[in-house]
C-alpha positions, 0 to 999 in steps of 0.5 A: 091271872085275875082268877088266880089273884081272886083265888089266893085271895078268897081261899075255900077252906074245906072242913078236913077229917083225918084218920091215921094208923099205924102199920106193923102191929095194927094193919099187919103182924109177921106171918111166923115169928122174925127168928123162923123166917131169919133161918128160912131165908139164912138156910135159902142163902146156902148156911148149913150150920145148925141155929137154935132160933131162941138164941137167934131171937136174943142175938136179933134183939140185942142187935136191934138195940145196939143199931138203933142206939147207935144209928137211930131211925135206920141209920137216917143221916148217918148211913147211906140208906136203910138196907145198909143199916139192917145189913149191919144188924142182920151179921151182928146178930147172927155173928153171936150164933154161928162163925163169921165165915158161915155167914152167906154173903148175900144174907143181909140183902136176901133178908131185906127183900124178903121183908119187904114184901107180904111174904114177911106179913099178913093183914090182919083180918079186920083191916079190909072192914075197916077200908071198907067203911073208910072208903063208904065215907070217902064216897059219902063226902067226895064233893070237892066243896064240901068235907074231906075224908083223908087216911094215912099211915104213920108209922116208925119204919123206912119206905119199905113199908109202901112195897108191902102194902101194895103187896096186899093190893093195897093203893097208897098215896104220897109220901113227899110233896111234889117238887115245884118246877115254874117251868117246863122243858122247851121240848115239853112245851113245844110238844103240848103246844102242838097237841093243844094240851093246855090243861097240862101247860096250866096244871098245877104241881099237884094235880096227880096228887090226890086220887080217889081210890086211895086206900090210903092218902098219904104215907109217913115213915120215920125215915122220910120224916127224920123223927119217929113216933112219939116225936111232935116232928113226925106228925108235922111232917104227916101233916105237911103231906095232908095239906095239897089233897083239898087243892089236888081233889078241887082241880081233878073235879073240873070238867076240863072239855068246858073250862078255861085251860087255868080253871084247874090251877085256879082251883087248886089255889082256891082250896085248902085245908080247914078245920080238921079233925084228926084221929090216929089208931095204933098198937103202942100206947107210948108212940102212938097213944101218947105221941097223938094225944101229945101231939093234940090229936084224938087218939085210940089204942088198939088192943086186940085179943084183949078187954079194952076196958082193963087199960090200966091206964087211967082215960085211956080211949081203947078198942079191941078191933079195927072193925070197933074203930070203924064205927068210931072214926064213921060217928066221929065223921058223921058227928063232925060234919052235921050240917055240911050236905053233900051236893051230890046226894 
């Protein structure tokens, strides 16, 4: 208890560097155009009427609009969940281009599978080199004491994103904060007790939280949010998921067959979030762009396949590759931690 109450009081605030991206635009694009992947599955699901896809295309964009005018952020708060809401758009969009009772059934389900998984996406080909630096930081920095490396997604979408980035093999960390429960189960206790598990009887809530192979630490979606990008909310709601991993990292690092069964708790409580500096790469210069700046991040503006100097945008911090960006985030990491030694190099 007293190394507890010294703990809350002598708080270790660990010098924090964040880098945020985007997802559809960024880490990954559609493997073929949305109307041509619609009429694949559309045809799988058993429509045998002919669809001309430029029409489809106007119909799904018109629909898109209608949806997200009507029930913004996938329907959060008004309808019962995000499959309802693309179930709703799919059959307005195609009610413009075939009869109602051409439709399949099971088209809106059919099609929210399908675009929950990499059979929709592709990564594009920079972003394993951009990890790859990424997690040479991480490594570089991995005392608990010292600096921290954090990566996260934030991006305006519902949770389905999680499912296609694991469909890459691709390890993503939370995206909510543990519940906080002050007690166990009689049952659960008994059983620990039994087994002298006291690490668990004492472990703090977020003790699984963090865990260093992460590709990425944490995963903010518009919808688990409740506001999208460039709203100041949704990067408050990202930064809520940043702050156990100082605490989750400290308490997974202690040598549990020589301390005391509380010294992982206390540690958790011993370290938070300090300085921090963060960057967020995205695609869009309206929502990811001027949503960081406004949100007083440091921010670039991926633009592939184009010459980043012709912004045409006056101070524009632009690159033209997650691999440009990389570098980037590694001087910026470097730069920032000047001085900090890592204790294990």
């Amino acid at each position: 208890m007293k190394d507890s109450f010294k703990a809350l009081t002598n708080r270790r605030k660990v010098p924090t560097f964040v880098v945020t991206l985007d997802a559809l635009g960024t880490l990954y694009r559609f493997r073929e155009p949305v109307p041509s992947q619609y009429l694949k599955v559309a045809q799988r699901c058993g429509l045998s009427t002919h669809v001309d896809s430029d029409k489809l295309d106007h119909a799904f964009r018109s629909s898109f609009k209608h949806y997200n005018t009507t029930y913004p952020n996938y329907g959060k708060g008004k309808l019962r969940d995000p499959e309802l809401w693309w179930t709703k758009l799919v059959n307005r969009a195609f009610r413009e281009v075939v009869d109602d009772e051409d439709i399949p059934q099971d088209l809106g389900a059919s099609l929210y599978r399908h675009f929950s998984s990499g059979e929709a996406y592709e990564l594009y080909p920079d972003v394993q080199p951009f990890l790859q630096t990424m997690r040479m930081l991480k490594d570089h920095y991995h005392d608990p004491e010292g600096p921290l490396i954090v990566t996260g997604v934030i991006t305006n979408s519902d949770p389905r994103v999680r499912l296609v980035l694991q469909d890459f093999d691709l390890k993503v960390g939370p995206s909510s904060l543990p519940q906080i429960s002050f007690g166990q189960s009689i049952s659960e206790t008994a059983t620990r007790f039994r087994n002298q598990d006291y690490q668990a009887l004492l472990a703090s809530p977020f003790v699984d939280y963090f865990a260093a192979d992460n590709d990425f630490d944490f995963l903010c979606t518009s919808y688990e949010a409740g506001s999208e990008k460039p709203d100041m909310n949704i990067w408050l709601a990202a930064r809520q998921l940043i702050i156990p991993i100082p605490g989750s990292r400290a308490e997974q690092a202690v040598d549990s067959s020589s301390s005391a069964p509380h010294k992982g708790m206390t540690e958790c409580l011993r370290h938070e979030v300090g300085d921090t500096t963060w960057i967020h790469i995205g695609d869009e210069y309206s929502k990811d762009y001027l949503g960081a700046v406004g949100a007083d991040l440091d921010a670039l503006l991926l633009r592939r396949d184009q010459d980043p100097s012709s912004d045409g945008e006056d101070n524009v911090k632009s690159v033209s590759s997650l691999e440009e960006a990389a570098m980037v985030v590694s001087l910026m990491a470097q730069g920032r931690f000047a001085g900090n030694v890592d204790r294990n190099d």
